[in-house]
Biopython code that builds the backbone (N, CA, C, O; Angstrom):
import numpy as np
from Bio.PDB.StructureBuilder import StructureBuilder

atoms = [
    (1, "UNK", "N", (-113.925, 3.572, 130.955)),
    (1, "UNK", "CA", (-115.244, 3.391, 131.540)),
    (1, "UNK", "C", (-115.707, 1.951, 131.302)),
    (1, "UNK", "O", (-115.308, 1.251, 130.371)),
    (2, "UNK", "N", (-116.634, 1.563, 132.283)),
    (2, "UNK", "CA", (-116.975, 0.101, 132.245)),
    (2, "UNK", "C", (-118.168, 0.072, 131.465)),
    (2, "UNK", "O", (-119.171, 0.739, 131.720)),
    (3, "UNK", "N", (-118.019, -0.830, 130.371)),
    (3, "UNK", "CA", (-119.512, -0.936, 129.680)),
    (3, "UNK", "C", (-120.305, -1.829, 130.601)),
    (3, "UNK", "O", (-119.845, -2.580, 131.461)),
    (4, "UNK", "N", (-121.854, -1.584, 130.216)),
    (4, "UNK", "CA", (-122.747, -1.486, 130.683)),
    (4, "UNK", "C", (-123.142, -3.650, 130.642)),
    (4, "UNK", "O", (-123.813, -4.354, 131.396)),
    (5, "UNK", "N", (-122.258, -4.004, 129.291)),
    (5, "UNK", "CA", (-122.294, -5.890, 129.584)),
    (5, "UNK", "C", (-121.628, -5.610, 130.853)),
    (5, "UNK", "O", (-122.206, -5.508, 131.935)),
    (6, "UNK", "N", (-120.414, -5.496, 130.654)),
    (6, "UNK", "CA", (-119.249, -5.578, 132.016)),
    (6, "UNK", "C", (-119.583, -5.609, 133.379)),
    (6, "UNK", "O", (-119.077, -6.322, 134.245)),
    (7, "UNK", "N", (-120.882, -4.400, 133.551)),
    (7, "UNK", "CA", (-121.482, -4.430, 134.427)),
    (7, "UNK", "C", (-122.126, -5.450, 134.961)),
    (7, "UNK", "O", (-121.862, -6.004, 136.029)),
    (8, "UNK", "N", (-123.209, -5.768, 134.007)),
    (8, "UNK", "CA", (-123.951, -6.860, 134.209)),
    (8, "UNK", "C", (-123.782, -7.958, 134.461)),
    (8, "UNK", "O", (-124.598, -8.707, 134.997)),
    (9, "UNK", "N", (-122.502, -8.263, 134.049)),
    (9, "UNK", "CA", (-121.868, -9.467, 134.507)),
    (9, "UNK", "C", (-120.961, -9.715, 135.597)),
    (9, "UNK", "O", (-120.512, -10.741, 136.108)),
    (10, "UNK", "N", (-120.811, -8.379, 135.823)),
    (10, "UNK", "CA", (-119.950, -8.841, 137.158)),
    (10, "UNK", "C", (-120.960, -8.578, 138.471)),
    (10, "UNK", "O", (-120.672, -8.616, 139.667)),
    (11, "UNK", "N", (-122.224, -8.304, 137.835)),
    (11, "UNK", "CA", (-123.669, -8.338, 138.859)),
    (11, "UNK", "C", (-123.724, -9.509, 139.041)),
    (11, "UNK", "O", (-123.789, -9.872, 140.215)),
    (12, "UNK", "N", (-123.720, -10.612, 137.894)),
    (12, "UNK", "CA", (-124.375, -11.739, 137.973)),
    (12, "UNK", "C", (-123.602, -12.715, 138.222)),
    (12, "UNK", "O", (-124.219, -13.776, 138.314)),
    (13, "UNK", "N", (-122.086, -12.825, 138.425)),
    (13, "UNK", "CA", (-120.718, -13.345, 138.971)),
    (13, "UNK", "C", (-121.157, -13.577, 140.442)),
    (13, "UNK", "O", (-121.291, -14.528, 141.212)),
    (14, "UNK", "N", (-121.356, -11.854, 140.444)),
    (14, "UNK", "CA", (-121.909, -11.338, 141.866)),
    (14, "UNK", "C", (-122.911, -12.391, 143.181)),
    (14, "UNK", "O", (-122.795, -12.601, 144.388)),
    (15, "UNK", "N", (-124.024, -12.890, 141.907)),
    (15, "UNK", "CA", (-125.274, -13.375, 142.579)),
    (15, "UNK", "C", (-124.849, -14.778, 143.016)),
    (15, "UNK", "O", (-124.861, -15.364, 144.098)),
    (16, "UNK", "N", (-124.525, -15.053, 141.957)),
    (16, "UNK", "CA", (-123.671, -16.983, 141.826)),
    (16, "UNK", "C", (-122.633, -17.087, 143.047)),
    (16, "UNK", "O", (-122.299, -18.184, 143.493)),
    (17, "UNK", "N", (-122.217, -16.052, 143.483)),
    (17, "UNK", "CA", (-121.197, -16.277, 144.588)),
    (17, "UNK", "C", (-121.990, -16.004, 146.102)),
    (17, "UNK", "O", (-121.690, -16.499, 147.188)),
    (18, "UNK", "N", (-123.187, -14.973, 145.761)),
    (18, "UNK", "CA", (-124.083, -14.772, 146.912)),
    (18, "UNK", "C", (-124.917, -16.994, 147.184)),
    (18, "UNK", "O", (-124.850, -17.815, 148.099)),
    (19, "UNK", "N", (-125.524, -16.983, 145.854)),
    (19, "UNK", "CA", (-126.000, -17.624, 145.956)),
    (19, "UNK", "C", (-125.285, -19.421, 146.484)),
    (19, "UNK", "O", (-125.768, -20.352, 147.128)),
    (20, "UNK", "N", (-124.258, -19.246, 145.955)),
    (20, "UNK", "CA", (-123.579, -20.294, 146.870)),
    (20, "UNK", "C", (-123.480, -20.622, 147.907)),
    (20, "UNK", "O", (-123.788, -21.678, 148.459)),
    (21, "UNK", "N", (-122.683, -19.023, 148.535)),
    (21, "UNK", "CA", (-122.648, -19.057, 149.709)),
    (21, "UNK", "C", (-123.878, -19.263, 151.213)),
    (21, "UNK", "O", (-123.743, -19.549, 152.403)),
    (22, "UNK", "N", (-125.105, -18.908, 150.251)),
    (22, "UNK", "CA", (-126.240, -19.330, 151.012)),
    (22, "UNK", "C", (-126.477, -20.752, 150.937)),
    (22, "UNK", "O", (-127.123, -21.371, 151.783)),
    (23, "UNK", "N", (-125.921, -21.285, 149.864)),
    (23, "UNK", "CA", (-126.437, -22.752, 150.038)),
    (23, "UNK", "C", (-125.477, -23.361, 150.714)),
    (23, "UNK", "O", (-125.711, -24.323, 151.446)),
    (24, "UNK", "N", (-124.246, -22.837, 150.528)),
    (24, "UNK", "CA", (-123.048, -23.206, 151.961)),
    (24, "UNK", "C", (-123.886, -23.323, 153.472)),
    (24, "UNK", "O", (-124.252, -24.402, 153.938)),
    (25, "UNK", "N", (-124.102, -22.039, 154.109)),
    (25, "UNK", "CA", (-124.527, -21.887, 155.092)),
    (25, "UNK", "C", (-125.623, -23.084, 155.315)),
    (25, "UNK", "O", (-125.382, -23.964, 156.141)),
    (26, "UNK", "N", (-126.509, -23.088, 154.758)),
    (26, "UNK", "CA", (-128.121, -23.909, 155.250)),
    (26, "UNK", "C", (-127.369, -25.300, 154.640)),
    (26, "UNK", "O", (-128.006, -26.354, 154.662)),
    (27, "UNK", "N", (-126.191, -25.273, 154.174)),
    (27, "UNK", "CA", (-126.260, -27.031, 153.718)),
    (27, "UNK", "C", (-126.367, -28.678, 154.750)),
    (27, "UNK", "O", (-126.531, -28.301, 155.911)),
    (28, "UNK", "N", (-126.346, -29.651, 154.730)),
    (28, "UNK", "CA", (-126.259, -30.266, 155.457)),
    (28, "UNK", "C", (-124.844, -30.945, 156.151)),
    (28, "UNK", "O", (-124.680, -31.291, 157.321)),
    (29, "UNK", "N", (-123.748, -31.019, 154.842)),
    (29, "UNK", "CA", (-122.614, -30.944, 154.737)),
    (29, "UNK", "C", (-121.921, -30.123, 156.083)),
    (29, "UNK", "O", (-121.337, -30.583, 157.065)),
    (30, "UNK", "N", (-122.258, -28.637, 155.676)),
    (30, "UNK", "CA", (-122.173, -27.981, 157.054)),
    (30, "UNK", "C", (-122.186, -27.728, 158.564)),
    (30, "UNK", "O", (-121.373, -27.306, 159.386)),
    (31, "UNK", "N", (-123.749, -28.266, 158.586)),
    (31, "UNK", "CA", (-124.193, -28.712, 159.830)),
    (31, "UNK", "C", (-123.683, -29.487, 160.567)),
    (31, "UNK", "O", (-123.456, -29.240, 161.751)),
    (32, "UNK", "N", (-123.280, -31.102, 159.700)),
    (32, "UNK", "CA", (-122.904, -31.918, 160.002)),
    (32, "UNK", "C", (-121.507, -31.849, 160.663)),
    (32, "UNK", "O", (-121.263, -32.539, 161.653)),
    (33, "UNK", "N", (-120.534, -30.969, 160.088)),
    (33, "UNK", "CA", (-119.167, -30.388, 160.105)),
    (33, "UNK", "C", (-119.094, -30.041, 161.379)),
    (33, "UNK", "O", (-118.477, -30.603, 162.284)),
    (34, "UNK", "N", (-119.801, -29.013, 161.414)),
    (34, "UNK", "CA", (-119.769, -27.936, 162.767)),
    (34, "UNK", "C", (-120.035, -29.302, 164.098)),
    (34, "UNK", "O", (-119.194, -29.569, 164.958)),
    (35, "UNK", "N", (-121.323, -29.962, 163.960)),
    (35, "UNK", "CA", (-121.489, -30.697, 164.819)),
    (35, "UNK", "C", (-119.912, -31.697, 165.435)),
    (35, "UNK", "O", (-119.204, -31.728, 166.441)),
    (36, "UNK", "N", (-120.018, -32.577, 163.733)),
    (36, "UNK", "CA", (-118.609, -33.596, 164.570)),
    (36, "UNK", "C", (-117.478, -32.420, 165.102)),
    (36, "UNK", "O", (-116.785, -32.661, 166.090)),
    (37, "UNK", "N", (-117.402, -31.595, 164.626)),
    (37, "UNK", "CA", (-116.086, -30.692, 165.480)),
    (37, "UNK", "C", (-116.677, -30.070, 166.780)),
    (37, "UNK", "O", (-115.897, -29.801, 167.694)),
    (38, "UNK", "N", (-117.947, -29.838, 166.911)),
    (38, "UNK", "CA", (-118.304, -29.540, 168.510)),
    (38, "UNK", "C", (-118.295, -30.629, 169.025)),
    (38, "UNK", "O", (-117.509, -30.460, 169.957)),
    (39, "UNK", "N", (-118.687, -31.827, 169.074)),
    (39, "UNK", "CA", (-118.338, -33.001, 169.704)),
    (39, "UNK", "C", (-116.838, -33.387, 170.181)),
    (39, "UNK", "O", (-116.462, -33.774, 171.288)),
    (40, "UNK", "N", (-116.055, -33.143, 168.917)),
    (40, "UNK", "CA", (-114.525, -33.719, 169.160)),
    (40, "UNK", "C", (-113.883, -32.659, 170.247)),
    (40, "UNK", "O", (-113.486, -32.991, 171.364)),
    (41, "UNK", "N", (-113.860, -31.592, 169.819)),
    (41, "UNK", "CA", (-113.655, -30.499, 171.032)),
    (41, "UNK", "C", (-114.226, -30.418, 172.337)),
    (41, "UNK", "O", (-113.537, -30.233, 173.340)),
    (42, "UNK", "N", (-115.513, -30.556, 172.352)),
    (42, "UNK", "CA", (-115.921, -31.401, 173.974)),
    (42, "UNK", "C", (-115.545, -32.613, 174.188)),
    (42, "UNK", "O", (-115.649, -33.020, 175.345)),
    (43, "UNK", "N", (-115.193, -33.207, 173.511)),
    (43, "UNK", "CA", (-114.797, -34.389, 174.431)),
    (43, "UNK", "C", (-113.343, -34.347, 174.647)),
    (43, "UNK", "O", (-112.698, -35.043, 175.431)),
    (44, "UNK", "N", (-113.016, -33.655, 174.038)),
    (44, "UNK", "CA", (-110.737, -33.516, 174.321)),
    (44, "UNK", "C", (-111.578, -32.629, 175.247)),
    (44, "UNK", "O", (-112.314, -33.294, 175.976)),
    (45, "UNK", "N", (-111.667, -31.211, 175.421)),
    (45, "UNK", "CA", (-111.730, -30.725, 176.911)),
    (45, "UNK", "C", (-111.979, -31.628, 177.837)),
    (45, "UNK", "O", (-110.972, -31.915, 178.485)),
    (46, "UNK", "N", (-112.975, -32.207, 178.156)),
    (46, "UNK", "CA", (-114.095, -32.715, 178.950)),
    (46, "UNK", "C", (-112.812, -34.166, 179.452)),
    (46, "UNK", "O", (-112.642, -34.559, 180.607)),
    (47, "UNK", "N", (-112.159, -34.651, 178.321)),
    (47, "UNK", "CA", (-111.704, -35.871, 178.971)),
    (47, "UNK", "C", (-109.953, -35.236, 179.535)),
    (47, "UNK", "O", (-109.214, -35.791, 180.348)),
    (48, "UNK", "N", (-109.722, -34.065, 178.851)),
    (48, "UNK", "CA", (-108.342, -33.204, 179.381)),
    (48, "UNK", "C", (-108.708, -32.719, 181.101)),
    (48, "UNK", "O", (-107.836, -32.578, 181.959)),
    (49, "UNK", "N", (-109.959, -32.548, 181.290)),
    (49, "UNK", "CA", (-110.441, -32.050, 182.679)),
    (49, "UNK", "C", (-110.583, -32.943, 183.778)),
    (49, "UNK", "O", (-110.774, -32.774, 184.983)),
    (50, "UNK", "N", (-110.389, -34.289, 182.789)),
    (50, "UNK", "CA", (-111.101, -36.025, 183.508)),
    (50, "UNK", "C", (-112.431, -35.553, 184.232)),
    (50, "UNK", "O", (-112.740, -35.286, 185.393)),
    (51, "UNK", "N", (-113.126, -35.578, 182.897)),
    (51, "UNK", "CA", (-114.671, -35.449, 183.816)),
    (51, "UNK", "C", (-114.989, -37.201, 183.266)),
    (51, "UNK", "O", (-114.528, -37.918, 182.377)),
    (52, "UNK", "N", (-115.892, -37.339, 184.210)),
    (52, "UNK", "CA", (-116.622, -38.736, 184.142)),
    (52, "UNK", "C", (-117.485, -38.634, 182.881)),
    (52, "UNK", "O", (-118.284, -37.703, 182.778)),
    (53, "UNK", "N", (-117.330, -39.741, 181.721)),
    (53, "UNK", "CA", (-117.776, -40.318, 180.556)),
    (53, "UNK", "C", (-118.009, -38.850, 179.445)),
    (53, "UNK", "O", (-118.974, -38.337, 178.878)),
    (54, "UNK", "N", (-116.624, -38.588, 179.536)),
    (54, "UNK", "CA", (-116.973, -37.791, 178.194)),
    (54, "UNK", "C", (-117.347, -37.354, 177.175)),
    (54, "UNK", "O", (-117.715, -36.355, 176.558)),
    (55, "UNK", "N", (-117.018, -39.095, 177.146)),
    (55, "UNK", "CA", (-117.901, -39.527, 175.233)),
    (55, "UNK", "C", (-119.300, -38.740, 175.253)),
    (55, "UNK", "O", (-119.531, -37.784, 174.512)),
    (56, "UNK", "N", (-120.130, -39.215, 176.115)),
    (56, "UNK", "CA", (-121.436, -38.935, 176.691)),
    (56, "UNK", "C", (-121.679, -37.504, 177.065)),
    (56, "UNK", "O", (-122.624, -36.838, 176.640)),
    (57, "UNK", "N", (-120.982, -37.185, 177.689)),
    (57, "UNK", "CA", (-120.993, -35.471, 178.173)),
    (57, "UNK", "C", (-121.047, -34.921, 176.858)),
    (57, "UNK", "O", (-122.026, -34.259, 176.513)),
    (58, "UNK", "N", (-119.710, -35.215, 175.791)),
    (58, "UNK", "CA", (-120.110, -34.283, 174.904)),
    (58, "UNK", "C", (-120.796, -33.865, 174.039)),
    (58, "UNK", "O", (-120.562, -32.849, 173.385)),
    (59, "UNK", "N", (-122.019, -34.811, 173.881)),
    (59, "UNK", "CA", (-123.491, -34.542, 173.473)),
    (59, "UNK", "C", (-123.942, -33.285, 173.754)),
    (59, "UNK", "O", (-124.517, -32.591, 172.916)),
    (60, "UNK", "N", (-123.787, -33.045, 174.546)),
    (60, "UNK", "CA", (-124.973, -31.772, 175.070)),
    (60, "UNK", "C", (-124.563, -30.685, 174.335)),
    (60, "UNK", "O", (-125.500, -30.342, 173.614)),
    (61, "UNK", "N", (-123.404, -29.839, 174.150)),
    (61, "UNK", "CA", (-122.951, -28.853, 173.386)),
    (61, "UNK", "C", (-123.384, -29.275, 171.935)),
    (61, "UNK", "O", (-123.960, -28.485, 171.186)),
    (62, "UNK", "N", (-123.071, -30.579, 171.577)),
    (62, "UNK", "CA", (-123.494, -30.994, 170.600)),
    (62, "UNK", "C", (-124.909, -31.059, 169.719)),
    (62, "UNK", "O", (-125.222, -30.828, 168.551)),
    (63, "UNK", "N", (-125.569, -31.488, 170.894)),
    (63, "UNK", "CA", (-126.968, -31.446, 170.618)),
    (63, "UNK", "C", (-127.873, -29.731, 170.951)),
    (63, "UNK", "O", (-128.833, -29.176, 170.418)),
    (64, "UNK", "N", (-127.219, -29.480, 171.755)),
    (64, "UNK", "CA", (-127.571, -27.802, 171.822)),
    (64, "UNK", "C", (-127.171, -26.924, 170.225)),
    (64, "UNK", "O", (-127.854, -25.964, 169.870)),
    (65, "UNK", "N", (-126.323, -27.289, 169.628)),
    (65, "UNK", "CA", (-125.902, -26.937, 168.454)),
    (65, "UNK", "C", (-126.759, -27.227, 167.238)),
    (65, "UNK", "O", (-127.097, -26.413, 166.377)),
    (66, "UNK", "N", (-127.137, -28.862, 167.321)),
    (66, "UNK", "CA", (-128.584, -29.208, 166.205)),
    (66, "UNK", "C", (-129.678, -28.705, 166.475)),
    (66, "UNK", "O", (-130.492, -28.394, 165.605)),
    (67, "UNK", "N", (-129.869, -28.545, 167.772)),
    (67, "UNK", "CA", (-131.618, -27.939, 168.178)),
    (67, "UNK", "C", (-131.364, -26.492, 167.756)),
    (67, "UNK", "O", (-132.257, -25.682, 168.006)),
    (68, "UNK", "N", (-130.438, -26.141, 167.248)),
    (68, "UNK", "CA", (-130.127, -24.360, 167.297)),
    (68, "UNK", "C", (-130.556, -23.733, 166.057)),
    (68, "UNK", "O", (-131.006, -22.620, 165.783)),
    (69, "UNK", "N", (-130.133, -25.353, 165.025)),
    (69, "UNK", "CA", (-129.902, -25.326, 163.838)),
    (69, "UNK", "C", (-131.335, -25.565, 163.030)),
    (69, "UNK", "O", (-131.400, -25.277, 161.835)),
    (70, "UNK", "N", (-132.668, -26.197, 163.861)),
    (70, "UNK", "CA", (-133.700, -26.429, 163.557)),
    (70, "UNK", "C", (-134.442, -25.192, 164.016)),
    (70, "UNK", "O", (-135.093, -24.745, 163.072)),
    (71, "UNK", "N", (-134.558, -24.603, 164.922)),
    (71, "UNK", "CA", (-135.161, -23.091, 165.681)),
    (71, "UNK", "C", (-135.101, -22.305, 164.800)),
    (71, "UNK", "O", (-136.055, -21.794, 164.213)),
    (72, "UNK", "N", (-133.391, -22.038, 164.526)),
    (72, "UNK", "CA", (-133.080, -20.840, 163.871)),
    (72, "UNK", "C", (-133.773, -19.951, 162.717)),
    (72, "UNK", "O", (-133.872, -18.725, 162.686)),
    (73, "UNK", "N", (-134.310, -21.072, 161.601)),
    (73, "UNK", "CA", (-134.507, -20.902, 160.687)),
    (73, "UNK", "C", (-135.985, -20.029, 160.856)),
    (73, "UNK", "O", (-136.285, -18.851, 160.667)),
    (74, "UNK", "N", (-136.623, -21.049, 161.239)),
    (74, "UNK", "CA", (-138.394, -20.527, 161.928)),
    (74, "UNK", "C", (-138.103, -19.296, 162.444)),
    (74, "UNK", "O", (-138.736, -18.408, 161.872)),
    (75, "UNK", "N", (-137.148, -18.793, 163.592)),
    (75, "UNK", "CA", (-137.322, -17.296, 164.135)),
    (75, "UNK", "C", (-136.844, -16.448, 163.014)),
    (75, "UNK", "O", (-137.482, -15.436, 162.726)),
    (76, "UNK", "N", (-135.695, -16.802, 162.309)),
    (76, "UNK", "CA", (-135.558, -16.098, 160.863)),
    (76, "UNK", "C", (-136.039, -15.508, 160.238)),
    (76, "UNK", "O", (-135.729, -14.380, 159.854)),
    (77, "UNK", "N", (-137.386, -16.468, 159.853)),
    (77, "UNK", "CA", (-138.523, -16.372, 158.635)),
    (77, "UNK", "C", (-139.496, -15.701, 159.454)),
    (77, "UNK", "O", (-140.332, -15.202, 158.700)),
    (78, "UNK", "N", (-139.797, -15.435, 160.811)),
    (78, "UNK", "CA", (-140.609, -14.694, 161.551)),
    (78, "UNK", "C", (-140.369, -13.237, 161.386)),
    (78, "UNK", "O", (-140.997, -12.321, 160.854)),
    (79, "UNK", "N", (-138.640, -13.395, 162.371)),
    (79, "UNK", "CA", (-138.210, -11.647, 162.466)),
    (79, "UNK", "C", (-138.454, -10.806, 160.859)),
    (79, "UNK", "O", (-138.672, -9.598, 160.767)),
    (80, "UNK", "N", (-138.352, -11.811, 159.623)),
    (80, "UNK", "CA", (-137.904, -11.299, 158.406)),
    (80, "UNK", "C", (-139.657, -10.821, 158.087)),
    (80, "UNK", "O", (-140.027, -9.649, 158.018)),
    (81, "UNK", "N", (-140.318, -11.709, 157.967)),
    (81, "UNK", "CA", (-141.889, -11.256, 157.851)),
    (81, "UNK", "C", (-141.904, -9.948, 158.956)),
    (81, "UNK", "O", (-141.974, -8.897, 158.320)),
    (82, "UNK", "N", (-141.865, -9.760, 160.171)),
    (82, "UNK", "CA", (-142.038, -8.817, 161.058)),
    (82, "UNK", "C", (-141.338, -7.363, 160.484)),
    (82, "UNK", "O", (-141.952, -6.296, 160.501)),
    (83, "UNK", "N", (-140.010, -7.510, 159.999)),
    (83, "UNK", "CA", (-139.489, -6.465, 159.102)),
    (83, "UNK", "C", (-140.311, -6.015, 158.306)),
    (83, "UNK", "O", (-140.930, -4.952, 158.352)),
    (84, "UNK", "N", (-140.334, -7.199, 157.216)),
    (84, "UNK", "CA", (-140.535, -6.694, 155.946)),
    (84, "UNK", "C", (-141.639, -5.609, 156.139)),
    (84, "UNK", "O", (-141.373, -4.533, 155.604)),
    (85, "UNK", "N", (-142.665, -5.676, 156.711)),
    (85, "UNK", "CA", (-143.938, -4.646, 156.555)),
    (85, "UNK", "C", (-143.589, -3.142, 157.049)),
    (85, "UNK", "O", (-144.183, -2.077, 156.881)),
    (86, "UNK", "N", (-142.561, -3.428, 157.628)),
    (86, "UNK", "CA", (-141.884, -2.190, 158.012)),
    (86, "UNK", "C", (-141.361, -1.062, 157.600)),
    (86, "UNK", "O", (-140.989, -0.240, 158.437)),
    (87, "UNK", "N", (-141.222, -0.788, 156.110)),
    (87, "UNK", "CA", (-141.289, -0.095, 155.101)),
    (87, "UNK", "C", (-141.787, 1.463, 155.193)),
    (87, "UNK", "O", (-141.851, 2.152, 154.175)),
]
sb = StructureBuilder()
sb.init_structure("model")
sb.init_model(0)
sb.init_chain("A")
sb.init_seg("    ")
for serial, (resi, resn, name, xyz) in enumerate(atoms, 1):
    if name == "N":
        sb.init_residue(resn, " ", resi, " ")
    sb.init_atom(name, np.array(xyz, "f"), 0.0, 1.0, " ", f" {name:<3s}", serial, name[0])
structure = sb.get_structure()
């Protein structure tokens, strides 16, 4: 049987790995990541398709991706207040 420290600590192993991983997600590191790789990937399609000024084209996926990343959070903290009372 698992003692009751044992427990507790593999609760709190538990949290430290939750809690990382949230600061993974919202980091800037992240953001930044996702972005230069949506850029580099639109622009190899975009210039594999020979569309006119790729470089340029591939902003938009790009920038649709940062504006996503500023929204998100706000409807988040809305839907989550709208829950919570829901009880």
């Amino acid at each position: 049987m698992v003692s009751l420290e044992e427990q507790l600590q593999a609760i709190l192993e538990r949290n430290l790995r939750v809690e990382a991983d949230k600061a993974w997600e919202v980091s800037f590191t992240r953001r930044f990541s996702i972005a230069v790789l949506t850029y580099a990937i639109a622009v190899i399609f975009l210039w594999s398709i020979e569309s006119a000024s790729p470089l340029l084209h591939g902003l938009i996926p790009t920038g649709g991706y940062v504006l996503s990343t500023f929204s998100l959070p706000a409807l988040k903290r809305a839907w989550m207040r709208k829950h919570r009372t829901r009880k």
